[in-house]
N, C-alpha and C positions, 0 to 999 in steps of 0.2 A: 199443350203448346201447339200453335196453329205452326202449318205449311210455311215460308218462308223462302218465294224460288227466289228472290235474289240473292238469299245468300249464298245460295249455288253458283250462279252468278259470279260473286263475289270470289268464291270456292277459284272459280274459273282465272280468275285475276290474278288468283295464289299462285299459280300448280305450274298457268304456262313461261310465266318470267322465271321461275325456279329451273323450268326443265331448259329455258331457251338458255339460260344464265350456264349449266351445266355440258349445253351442247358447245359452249364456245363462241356466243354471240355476243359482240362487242358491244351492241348496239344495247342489251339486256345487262351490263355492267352491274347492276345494283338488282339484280334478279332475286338473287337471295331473299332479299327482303320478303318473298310470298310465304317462306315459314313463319315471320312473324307473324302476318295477315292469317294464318292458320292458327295459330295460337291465340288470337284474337278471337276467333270464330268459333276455336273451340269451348274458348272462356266462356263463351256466350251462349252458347247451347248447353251445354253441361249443366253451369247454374240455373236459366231457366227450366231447364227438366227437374234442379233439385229442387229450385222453391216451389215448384207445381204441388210435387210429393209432399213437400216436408208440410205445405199449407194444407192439403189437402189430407193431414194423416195417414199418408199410404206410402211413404219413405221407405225403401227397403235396399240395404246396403250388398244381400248377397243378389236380391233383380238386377241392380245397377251394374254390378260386375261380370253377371251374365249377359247385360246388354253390350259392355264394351267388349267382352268377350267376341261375342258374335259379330262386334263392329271390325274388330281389328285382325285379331286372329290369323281365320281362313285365311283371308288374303296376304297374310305375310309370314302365313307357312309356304305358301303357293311359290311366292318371289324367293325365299330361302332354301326352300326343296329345286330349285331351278338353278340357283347360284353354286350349288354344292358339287355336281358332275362338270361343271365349265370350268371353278376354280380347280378341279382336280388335274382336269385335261388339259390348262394353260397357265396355271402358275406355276413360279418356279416356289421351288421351299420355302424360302424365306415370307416373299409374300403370302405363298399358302399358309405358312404359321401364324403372320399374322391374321389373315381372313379366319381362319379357326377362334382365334381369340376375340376378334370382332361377333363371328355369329354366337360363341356361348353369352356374352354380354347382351346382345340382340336380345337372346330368347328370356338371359333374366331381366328387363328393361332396365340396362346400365353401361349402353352403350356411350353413351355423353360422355359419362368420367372417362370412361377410356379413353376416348378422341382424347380426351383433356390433356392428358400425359403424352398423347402422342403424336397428332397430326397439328399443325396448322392447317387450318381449313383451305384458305385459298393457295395453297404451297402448289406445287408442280407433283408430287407425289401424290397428291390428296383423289387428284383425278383420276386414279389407278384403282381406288378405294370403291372395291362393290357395295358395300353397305355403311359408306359415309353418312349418310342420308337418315341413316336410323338413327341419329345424336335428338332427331327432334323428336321422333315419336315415343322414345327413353322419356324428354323431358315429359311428353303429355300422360305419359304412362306414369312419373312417378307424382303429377297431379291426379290422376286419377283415382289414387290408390289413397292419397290423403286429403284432400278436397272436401269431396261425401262426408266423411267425418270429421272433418273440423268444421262445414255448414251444416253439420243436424248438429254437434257439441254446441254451437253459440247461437243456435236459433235458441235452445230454450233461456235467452237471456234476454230475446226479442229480436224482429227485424232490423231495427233500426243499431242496437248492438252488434249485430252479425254485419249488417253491412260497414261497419266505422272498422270494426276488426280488422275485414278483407279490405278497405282501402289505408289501413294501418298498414298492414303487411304490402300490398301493391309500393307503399312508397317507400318502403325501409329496401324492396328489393330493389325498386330504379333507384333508388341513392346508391345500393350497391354496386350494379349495373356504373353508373355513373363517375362514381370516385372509387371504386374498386382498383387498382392498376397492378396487375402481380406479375412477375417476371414474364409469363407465358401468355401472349396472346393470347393462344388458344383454350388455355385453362380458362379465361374468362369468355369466350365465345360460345364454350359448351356448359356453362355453369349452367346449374338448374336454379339456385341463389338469384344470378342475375338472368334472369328470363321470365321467372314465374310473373313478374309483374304484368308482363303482355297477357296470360291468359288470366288475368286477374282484370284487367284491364276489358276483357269481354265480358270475367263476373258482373263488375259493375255495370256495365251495358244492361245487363240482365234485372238487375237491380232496380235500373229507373225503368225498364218497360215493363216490369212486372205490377210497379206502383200507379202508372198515369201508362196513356197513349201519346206520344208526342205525334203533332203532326208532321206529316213528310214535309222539308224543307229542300228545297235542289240548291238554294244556293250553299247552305251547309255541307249540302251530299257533294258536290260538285266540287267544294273545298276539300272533303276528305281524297275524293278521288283524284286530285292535281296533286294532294300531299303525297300519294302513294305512284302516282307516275312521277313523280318527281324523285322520290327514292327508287325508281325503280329502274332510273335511263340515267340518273348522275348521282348515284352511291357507284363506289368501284371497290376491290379490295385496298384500299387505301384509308376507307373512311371508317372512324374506329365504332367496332359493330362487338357487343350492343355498349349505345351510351347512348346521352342525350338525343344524337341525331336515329336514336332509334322512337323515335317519338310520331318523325313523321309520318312511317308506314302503320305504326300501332293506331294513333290518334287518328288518321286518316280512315282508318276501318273502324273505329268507332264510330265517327260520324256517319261513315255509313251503312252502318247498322241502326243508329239512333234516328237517323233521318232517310233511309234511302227506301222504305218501305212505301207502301202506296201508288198513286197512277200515274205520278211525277217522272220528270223526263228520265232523273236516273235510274229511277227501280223501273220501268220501261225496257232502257237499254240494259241492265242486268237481267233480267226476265226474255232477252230473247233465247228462244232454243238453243239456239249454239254454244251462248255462254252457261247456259243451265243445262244441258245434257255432258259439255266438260268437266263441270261443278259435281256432277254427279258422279264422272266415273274419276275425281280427282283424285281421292285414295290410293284406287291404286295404278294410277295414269304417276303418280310420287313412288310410290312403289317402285314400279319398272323401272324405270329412266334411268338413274344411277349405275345399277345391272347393266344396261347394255350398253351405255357410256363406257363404261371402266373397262370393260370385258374388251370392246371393240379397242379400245385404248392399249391394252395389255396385248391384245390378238396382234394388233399391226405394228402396236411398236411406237411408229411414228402416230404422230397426231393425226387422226381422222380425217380428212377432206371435208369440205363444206355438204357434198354430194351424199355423202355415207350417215353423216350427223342428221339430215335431211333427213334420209329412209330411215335412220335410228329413232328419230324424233316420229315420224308418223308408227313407225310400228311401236312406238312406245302405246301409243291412244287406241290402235289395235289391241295389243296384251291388254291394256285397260279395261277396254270394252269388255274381251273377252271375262276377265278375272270377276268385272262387275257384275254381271247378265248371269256366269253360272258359279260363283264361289260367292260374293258380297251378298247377292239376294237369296240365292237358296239358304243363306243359314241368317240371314235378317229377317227375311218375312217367314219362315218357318217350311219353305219346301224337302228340307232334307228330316229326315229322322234324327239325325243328329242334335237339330237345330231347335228342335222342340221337345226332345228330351235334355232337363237339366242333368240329371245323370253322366248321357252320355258328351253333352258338352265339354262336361267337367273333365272325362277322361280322354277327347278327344285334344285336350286346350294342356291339360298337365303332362299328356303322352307327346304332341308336337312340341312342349319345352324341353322335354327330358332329350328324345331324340335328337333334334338339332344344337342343344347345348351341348348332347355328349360327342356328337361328328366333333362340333367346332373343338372341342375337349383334345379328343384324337390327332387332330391336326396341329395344335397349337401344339401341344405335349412330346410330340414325335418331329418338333420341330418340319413341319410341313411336310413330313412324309416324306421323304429323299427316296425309297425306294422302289417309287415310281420311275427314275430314271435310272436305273440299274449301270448302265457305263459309269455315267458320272460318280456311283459312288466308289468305282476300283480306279479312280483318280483320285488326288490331292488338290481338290479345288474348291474352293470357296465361297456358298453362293449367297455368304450372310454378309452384306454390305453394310450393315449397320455393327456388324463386329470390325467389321473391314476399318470403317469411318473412326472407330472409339480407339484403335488400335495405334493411330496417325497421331491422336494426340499425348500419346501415352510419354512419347522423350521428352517434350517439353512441361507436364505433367510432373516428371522424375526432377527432373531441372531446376525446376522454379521450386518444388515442394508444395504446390497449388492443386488439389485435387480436380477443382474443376475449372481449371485453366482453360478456355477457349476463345472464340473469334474475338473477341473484345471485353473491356473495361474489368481485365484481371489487377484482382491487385499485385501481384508479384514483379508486374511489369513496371509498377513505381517503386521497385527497391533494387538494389545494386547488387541483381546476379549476372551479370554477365563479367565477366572474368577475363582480363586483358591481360595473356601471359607475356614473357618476355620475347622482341624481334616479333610480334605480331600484328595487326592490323585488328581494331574491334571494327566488326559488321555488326548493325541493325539491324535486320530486315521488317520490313514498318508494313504492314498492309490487314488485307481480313484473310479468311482462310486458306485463301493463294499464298500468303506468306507463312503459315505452316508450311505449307506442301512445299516450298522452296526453302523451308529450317532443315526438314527435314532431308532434300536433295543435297545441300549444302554441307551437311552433317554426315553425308554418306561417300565425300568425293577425299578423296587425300588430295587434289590440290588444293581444294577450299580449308582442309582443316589445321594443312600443313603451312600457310599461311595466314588464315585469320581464326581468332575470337569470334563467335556466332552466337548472337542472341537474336529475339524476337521483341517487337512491339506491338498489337494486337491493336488494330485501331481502322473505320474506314478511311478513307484519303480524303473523300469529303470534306469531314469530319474536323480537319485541320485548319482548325482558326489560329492566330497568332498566341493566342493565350491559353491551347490546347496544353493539355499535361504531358506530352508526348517530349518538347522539348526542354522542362525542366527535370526530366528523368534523370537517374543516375548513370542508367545505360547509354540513353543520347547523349548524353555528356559526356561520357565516355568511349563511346564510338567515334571512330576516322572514317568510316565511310557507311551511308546510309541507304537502304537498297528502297526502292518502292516495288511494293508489287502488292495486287489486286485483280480481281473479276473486275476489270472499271467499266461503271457507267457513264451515262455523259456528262453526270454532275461530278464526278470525278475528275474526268477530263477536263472538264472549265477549271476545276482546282488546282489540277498540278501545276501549272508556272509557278502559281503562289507558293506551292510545298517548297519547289527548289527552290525557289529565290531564297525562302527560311533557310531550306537547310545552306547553300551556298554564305548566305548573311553567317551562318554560324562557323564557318572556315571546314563546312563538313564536306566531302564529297558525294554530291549524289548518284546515285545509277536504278536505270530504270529498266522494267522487267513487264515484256509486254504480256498481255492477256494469253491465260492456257489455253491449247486447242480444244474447243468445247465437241461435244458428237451425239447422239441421239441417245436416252437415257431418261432416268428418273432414278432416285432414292432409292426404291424397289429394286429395281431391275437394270442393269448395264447396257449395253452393246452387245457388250459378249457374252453375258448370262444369256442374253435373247439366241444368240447363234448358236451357242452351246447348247440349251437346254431345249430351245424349241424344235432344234432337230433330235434330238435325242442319237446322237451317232455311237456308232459302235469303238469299244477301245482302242480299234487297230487306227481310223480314221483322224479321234484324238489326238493319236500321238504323231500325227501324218506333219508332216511339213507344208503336204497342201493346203489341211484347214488352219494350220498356224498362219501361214499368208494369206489367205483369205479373211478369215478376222482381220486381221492389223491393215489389210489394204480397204476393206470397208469402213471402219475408222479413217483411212486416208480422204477417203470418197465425204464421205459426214461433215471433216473438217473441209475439205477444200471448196464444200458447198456452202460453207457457212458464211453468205455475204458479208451481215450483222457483223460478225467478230473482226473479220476482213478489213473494214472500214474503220473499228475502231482501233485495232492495232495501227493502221495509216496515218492515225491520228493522233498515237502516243508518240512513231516516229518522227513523227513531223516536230512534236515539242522536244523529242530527243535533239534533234537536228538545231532547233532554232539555239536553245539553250548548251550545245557540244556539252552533251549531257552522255555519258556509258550507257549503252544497251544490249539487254540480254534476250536475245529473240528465243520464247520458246518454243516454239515451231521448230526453230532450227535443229532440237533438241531433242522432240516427241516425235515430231513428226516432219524426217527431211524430206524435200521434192527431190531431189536426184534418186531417193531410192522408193517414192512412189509408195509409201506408209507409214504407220505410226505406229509406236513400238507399245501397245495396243496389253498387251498380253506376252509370257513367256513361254519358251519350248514347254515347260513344266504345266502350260494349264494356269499359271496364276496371272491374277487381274493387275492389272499396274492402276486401274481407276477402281474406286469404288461409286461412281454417280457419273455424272454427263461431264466433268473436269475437274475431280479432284481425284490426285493421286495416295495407291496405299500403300505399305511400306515396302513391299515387294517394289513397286512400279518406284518410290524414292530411291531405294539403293541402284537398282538398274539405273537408273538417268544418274546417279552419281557417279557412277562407274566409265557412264557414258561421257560424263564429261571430264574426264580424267583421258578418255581418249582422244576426240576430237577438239578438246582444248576450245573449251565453251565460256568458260573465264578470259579468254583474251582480253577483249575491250577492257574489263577493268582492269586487269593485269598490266598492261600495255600502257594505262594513263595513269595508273597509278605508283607503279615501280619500273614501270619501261622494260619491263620484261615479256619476250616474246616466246609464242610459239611456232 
């Protein structure tokens, strides 16, 4: 198979929208897309290397696997031996547990499934994720491994059978891809099911240039390459990836594989150095980037600066260089001993899986090693948020009888449990997971329980059209007073008059509950895991009053900087006001101004949040308690029974 520098080129086109997309560049919205263009490219080379073989009688299944061996390998033992002491020295357990479980799936190429069950890719956590990024090289891996032998099984049927097979299969998989729809985003964005088609999609490329030469066309090539800037500056996480609309970056690399070859303007502009020396060291220029994304992400905390993402971005194509010039070539073109003994390939390629599977083993197993921070563990604190988070839903859970009762469209919330005892008031509380975390404050206060019935309705505010299921409930029907509360956005906010005026048309009483104080965080990692764990302080200091205030005044600082929420709490007020509608501020509650913090954490070390504003059961019963003190119930109280405090 001849040379081919635009594809490098091409390669180029991949790697930097992926990595710009990754730095945080709004402008690269649809940057992702350069995996598919990869999968594209690999289709493409792979097959024509098998048809060469298999035409030419010299197929050999265990050559092939010592080629990709030596293609992939080195270089992402390199990235994963690198990731190993950083994740030790800046993660807290929980993340480190999980990065242990990511790298053993890394090294058996199965890290897609995993993502599948766990991440949404474009989530606010996902950026934390050092080896996010491995979900693609999984999928080409587990093409790899079946590919080869299913094109030498149906060549002996003939060409023209083998190829109707593989575009059989290419189209049963974008049907997949296409009308697949399964609870979890994410289960279908890391599917290998709905993906293969893309690198099928290069086989075929492979396919017709192996048959005929087509001439270079620019005006084809120039079509592919507007279909793939086009996905690649107006796809965002919004656009549903992969489906249909994944078509335009895959077909777009088609054509310019099928047409971009030649002295034509495009293969020109792909063939200049720049973009073929990136092309080249594009492996592991993909490699890096993630790594030092996440890491810098996790290091500071807050989101990186433009300035930082900047030197991270160019030292990414530095590591690259470097990785390519002495690990990609010494064991591709045969300068190491390693490299040209099959032997010791073998034991070099089965010894970096055993080891880096067995760390990530250790890690995961030992639940992130806690014993790295030695104070933290002669405390009672808790640094698994995702136990934290499962822990919140657990009353309403017992409640309904609904196992997996959460943020919305449970069924239990359209049957009649809520329980209106006698002398008491039924409350709703209607929102997304904000109205958990206010079931369960509600549920923790003796005035609220000593006066009302407390049920939940799981629904966004949005969401509330006239002929929503929300109002023919047995619980809203049952309910005398209907609370809103949500994380609002601003399609929210255009909505709510419309909620009230429903619920008011229904003789119900509404009252409104402004936005939680949000504060720096992620999934992973708290506020205060970061304070806690990344100083690593000593017991005495712990249990200090000092560092108690200092957390919870930093929280203060967090919120009080948070224009965004600022404005839109101004703007629930405001409809509170127009409509003499009850309001429950909860600032007033988490976080007073007169005492200059946020009740953040307790003397004891435990989290009142599990994420950037959701509270855990610790942090519910504390503000219940709390409002049983400063009498945080007034307004409804007051318009509803004229009872003061």
């Amino acid at each position: 198979m001849k040379y081919r520098p635009e594809i490098d080129g091409l390669r180029a086109l991949a790697v930097v929208p992926v990595i710009l997309f990754h730095a945080g560049s709004e402008l690269f919205s649809g940057g992702y897309v350069g995996v598919d263009v990869f999968f594209v490219i690999s289709g493409y080379l792979i097959t024509s290397i098998l048809i060469t073989e298999i035409d030419a009688g010299r197929f050999s299944i265990r050559r092939f696997y010592e080629r990709r061996a030596r293609r992939i390998l080195p270089a992402l033992f390199l990235v994963l031996s690198t990731c190993l002491p950083l994740a030790w020295l800046w993660m807290p357990p929980t993340p480190m547990a999980d990065f242990g479980s990511v790298l053993t799936a890394v090294a058996l190429f199965y890290s897609n499934f995993h993502f599948a069950q766990e991440v949404e890719y474009f989530a606010l956590a996902a950026e934390t994720r050092p080896l996010l990024h491995t979900w693609s090289l999984a999928v080409e891996e587990q093409y790899y491994v079946v590919f080869p032998l299913l094109l030498f099984g149906l060549w002996r049927f003939g060409r023209n059978a083998a190829l109707w097979a593989v575009a059989s299969i290419a189209f049963v998989s974008f049907a997949y891809a296409v009308f697949w729809n399964p609870g979890e985003a994410a289960e279908k964005f890391f599917s290998t099911p709905a993906r293969i088609w893309e690198l099928l999609a290069g086989s075929l490329c492979a396919f017709v240039l192996s048959r005929r030469t087509l001439n270079p066309n620019d005006i084809l090539a120039l079509f592919g390459l507007s279909m793939l800037f086009y996905a690649v500056f107006e796809f965002d996480s919004a656009t549903p990836f992969p489906s249909a609309w994944t078509l335009l970056p895959v077909a777009g690399t088609a054509l310019l594989i099928l047409f971009g070859d030649g002295t034509k303007l495009v293969a020109r502009i792909l063939t200049l150095r720049p973009f073929v020396f990136i092309g080249l060291i594009s492996y592991s220029a993909y490699l890096w980037h993630q790594p030092l994304f996440a890491f810098a992400r996790l290091r500071n905390f807050e989101e990186p600066g433009p300035e930082l993402m900047t030197v991270l971005t160019l030292a990414t194509f530095m590591l690259a260089y470097v990785s390519w010039r002495f690990v990609e070539q010494p064991f591709r073109r045969g300068g190491l001993r390693v490299a040209t003994s099959a032997p010791l390939l073998l034991a070099f390629s089965v010894g970096g899986i055993v080891l880096l599977g067995g760390a990530g083993l250790v890690a995961s197993r030992t639940e992130g090693l806690p014993k790295r921070y030695t104070a933290i563990n002669l405390m009672d604190y808790i640094y698994n948020n995702k136990h934290l988070q499962s822990a919140t839903w657990q009353p309403l859970r017992e409640l309904t009888g609904e196992k997996r009762y959460g943020v919305e469209g449970n069924e239990a919330d359209n049957t009649a449990w809520l329980s209106i005892k006698s002398g008491k008031d039924g409350v709703l509380i209607v929102g997304d997971s904000h109205s958990k975390d206010l079931f369960n404050v509600l549920s923790s206060s003796s005035t609220a329980t000593e006066r009302f019935s407390i049920g939940r309705f799981g629904v966004q505010i949005r969401d509330l059209d006239s002929d929503h299921q929300l109002f023919k409930s047995p619980n809203y029907l049952a309910a005398n007073i209907i609370i809103l509360s949500a994380a609002y956005n601003s399609d929210d906010i255009t909505h709510l008059p419309e909620v009230i005026s429903r619920i008011e048309d229904d003789d119900k009483e509404p009252v409104i509950v402004t936005r939680s104080p949000s504060f720096l965080g992620s999934r992973a990692i708290t506020l205060v895991d970061h304070m806690v764990l990344r100083q690593n302080v000593g017991v005495a200091h712990l249990q200090s009053r000092d560092f108690f205030d200092e957390i919870n005044a930093a929280h203060y600082e967090a919120w009080r900087n948070n224009a965004d929420l600022h404005a839109m709490n101004r703007a629930i007020r405001d409809i509170g006001e127009r409509f003499s509608v009850p309001l429950l501020d909860r600032a007033e509650l988490i976080c007073p101004n007169f005492e200059r913090r946020c009740f953040a954490i307790s003397g004891q070390i435990n989290k009142h949040f599990y994420d950037m504003h959701h509270l855990t059961m610790a942090g519910a019963k504390f503000l219940g308690e709390r409002i049983d003190k400063i009498g945080w119930l007034s307004p409804l109280l007051e318009q509803e029974a004229g009872i003061q405090f």
